[in-house]
N, C-alpha and C positions, 0 to 999 in steps of 0.2 A: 504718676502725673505730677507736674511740678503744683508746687501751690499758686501759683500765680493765674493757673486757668484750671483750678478747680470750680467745680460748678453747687452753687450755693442751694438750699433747701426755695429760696427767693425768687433764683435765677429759676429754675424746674420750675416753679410755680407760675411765672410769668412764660415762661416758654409755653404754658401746658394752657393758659388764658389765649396767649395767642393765637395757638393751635383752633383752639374753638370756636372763638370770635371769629377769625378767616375762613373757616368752616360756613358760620350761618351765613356769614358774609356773602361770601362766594356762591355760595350752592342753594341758596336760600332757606326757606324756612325749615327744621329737623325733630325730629324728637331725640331723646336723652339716648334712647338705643340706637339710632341712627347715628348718632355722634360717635357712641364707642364703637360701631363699626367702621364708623370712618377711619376716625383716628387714633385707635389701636390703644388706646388710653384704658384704662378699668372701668365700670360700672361707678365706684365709687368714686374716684378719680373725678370722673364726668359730672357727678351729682354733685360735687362739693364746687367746684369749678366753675359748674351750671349757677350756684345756688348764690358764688359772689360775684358772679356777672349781672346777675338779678337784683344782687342788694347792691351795686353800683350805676342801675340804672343804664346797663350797657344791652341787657338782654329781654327781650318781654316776651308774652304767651300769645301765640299766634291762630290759638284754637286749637283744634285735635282732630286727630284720626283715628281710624277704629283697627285695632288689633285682632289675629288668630286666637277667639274665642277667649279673648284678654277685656282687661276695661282700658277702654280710648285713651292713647297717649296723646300726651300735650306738648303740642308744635311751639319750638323757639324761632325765637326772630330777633335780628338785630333791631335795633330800635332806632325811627329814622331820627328822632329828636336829641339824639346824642350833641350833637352841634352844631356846625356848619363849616362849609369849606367853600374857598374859592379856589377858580381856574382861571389862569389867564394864557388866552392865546396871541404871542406876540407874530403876529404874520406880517409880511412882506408888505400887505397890501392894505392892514387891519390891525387893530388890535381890538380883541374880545374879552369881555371878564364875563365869567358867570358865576352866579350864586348856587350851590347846590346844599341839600338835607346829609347829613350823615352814609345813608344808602345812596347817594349820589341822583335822587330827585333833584330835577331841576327847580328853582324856585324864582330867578332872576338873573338877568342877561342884560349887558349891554354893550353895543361895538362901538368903537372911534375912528374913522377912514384915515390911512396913510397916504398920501399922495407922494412921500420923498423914496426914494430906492437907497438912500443912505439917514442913519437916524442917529442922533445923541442918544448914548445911551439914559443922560440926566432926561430926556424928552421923554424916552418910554416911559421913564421910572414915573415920571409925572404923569404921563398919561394913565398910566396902571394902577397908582396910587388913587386918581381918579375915578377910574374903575373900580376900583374897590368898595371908597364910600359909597357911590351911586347904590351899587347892588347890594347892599349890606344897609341901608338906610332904612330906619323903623323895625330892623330885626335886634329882639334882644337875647339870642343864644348864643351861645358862647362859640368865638369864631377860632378852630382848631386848628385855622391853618391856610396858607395861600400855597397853591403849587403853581408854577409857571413852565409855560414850552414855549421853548426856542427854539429858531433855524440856524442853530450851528452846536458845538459839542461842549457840555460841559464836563473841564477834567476835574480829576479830583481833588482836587485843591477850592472847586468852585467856581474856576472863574469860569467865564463863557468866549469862545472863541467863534463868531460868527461873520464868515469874512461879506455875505450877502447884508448884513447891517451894517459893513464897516468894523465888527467892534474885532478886535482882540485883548484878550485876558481882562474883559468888563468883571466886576465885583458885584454882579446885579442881584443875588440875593442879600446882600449887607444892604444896600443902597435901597432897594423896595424895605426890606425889614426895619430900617431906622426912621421913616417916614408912617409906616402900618404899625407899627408895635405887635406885628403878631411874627411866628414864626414862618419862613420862606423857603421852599423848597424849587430846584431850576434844574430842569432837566431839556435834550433834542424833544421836539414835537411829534417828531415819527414816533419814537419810542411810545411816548406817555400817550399819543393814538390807539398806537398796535395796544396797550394795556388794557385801554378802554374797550377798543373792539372785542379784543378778546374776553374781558370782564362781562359786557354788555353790547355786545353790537355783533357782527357777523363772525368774526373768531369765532365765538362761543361754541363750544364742544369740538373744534381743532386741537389736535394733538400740537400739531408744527403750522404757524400758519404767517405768513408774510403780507403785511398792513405796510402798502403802496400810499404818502403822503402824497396827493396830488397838487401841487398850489401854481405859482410864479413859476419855482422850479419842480422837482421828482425827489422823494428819500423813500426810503424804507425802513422798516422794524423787524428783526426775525422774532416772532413771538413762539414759546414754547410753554404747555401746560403740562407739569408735572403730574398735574392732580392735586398738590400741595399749595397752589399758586403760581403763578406766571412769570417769566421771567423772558428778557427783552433786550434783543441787543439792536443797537441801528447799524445801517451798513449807506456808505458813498454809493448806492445803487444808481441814482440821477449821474453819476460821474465815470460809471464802465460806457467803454467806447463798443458802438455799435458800426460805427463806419470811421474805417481808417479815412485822414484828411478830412474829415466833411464838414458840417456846419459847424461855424466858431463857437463856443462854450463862454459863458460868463466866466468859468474858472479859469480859464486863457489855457484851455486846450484844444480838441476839435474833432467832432465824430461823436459827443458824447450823447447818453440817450436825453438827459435835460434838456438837449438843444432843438428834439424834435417832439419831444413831448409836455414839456413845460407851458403854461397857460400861456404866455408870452411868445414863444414859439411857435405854436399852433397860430394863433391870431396874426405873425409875422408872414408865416406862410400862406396865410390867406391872401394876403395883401400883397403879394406878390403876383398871384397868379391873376392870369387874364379876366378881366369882367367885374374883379373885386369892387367893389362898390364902400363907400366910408360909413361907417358907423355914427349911429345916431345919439351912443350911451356913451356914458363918461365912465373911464376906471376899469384895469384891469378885469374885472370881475362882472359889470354891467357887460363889456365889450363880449368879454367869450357868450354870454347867454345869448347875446345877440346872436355871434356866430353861430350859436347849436340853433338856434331857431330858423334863420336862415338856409341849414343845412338840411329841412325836412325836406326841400327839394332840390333836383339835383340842379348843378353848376359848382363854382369853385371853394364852396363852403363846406358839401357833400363833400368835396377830393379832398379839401385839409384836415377834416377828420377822418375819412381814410386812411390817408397816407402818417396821420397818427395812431391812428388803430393798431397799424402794420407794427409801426417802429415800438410802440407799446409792446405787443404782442412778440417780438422778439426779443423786448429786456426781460420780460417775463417767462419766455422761454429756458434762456438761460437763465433766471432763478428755477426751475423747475430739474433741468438739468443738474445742474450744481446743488440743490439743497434739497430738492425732494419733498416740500412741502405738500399737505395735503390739504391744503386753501391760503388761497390769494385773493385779500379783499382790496379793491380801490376807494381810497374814502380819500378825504378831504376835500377843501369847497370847490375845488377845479373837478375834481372825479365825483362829486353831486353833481356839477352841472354838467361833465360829460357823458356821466355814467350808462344811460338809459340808450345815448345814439351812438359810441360806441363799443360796446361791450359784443355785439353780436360779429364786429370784425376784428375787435383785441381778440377774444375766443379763437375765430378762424385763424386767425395769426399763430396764435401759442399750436392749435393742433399742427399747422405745417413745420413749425419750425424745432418744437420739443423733440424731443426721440418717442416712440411711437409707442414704446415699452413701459414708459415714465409718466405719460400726458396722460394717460385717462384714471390717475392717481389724483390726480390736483385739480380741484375745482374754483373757477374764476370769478368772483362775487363781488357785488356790489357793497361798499359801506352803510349800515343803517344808522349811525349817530348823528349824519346830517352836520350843518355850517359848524355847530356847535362843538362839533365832534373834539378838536385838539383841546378846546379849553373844558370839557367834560375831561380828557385825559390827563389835564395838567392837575383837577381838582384828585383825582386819586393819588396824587404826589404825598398829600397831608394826610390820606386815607391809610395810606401804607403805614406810613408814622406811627397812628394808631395805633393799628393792629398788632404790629410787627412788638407792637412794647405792651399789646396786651390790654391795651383800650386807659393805659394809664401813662 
């Protein structure tokens, strides 16, 4: 092995802190034999590891359990008072920041409405830097971190390519970070969703599971849990064509699924059809609650969430086909507000249109993170940091 990636008595020792800390993390509270079962690590190994998690104030005693005719081992826990982190959700139609605890308790929340479809990015940065102070005001622990989701992709260089804000190649964690003095982490919003879901929300105990961002437009996360921790890729899922020619796409394509399932779209399609009546609420997001209320009875409110149930039901077919996931959750604040009126015809959808051998593999689930959900996923941006270096 060359010397340049030999691995140091320091390095192993931080890997071996890591290991553990993402353990209690993840899986909640353990005892010291449940540890070395987990993680394959020694008795002593565990105990010593255990023992400077404790004297760093990363790891506390969570009570105990009773043992096979043993005396009651004593349950570890990460400890939520480690520090704080924020989450900021920069959405289409919003932007969210929330305050969360170490274990990703909430503690504070505040949104700011968007009314423009195109944004500075100096504007966000203000507005989020805003956010920030608000939910972090009168708290004195120490703040470990801001993670943020975005609606387009950050490469790895950083920058962000969001063509729905306008931005390309923005420098938007330099620019929050020089303004916060704290450290900044910028990731797509599907992804750090699917993270969350799967951490905390309907994923949970999914091997493979696919976290559907619902908003303005459609994206996707393919979430997979190793056992080790979760790993997340996002995919243009909003952007596979379900109908050659059909309705025009914001991306200047045509047929795509965005076009018929996206908040905007549904509400488009309302208005079009006979009998549609104008709306009384202001903003993307008042307007669809409207419509799902509207739609408890039938007329042409009932047929626009139909006929998006359908078109749903069919991108998600072909995710089922193609990747075989054994859950597909709909969360974000468009799939809160759609969720309940229609899932029982997405479902129908997916059984007609999957292969018949594959569909009763994958179950079709609602999100439970609620509006909060992207900026709860961005806040594990800084969580990862953490861990991954060992709580140091």
């Amino acid at each position: 092995m060359a010397s340049g990636t030999k691995r140091t008595t320091r390095d192993l020792r931080r890997q071996n802190r890591a290991a553990l800390l993402s353990q209690l993390f993840l899986n909640g509270p353990a005892s010291r034999l449940e540890l070395v079962q987990a993680s394959g690590l020694s008795s002593a190994t565990v105990s010593n590891v255990v023992s400077d998690l404790i004297g760093d104030g990363l790891v506390g005693e969570a009570g105990s359990v009773g043992s096979d005719g043993g005396r009651p081992r004593t349950l570890l826990r990460v400890r939520p008072d480690v520090g704080y982190v924020v989450g900021i959700d920069v959405g289409e139609t919003h932007l969210r920041a929330g305050l969360f605890d170490f274990t990703l308790a909430a503690v504070a929340t505040v949104t700011y409405p968007i009314a423009d479809t195109r944004l500075d990015p100096e504007r966000v940065v203000a507005l989020a830097s805003a956010g920030v102070k608000e939910v972090t005001a009168g708290v004195t622990g120490e703040l470990l971190g801001i993670g943020v989701g975005v609606p387009g992709a950050v490469k790895p260089d950083g920058l962000v390519h969001a063509p729905t804000l306008g931005w390309s190649g923005v420098a938007f964690a330099g620019m929050l970070a020089a303004v916060t003095q704290a450290p900044v982490h910028v990731d797509n919003c599907a992804r750090t969703l699917g993270q969350a879901e799967m951490w905390l929300g309907a994923g949970r105990g999914a091997e493979r599971a696919i976290i559907a961002l619902m908003g303005v437009g459609i994206g996707a996360a393919v979430a997979a849990d190793s056992g080790r921790g979760v790993t997340s890729t996002t995919s243009e899922w909003g952007h596979t064509i379900i109908q050659a020619g059909g309705a025009p796409c914001r991306c200047g394509s045509r047929g795509c699924l965005e076009a018929y399932v996206g908040a905007e779209a549904i509400i488009d399609d309302y208005r079009r059809r006979a009998g549609a009546q104008p709306f009384t609420a202001d903003g993307t997001e008042g307007v669809l609650a409207e419509l799902v209320a509207r739609a408890a009875t039938p007329g042409p409110a009932a047929d626009a969430l139909d006929n998006a149930a359908e078109y749903l039901g069919i991108g998600i077919a072909n995710l089922v086909n193609l990747l075989a996931p054994d859950r597909i959750v709909l969360s974000g604040w468009a799939g809160e507000t759609l969720g309940v009126a229609i899932l029982p015809g997405v479902r129908a959808a997916v059984d007609r249109f999957a292969l018949s051998y594959m569909v009763g593999k994958t179950e079709v689930e609602l999100g439970t993170l609620g509006p909060p959900g992207v900026a709860l996923g961005a806040a594990t941006l800084p969580v990862v940091e953490v861990l991954s270096a060992g709580g140091r």
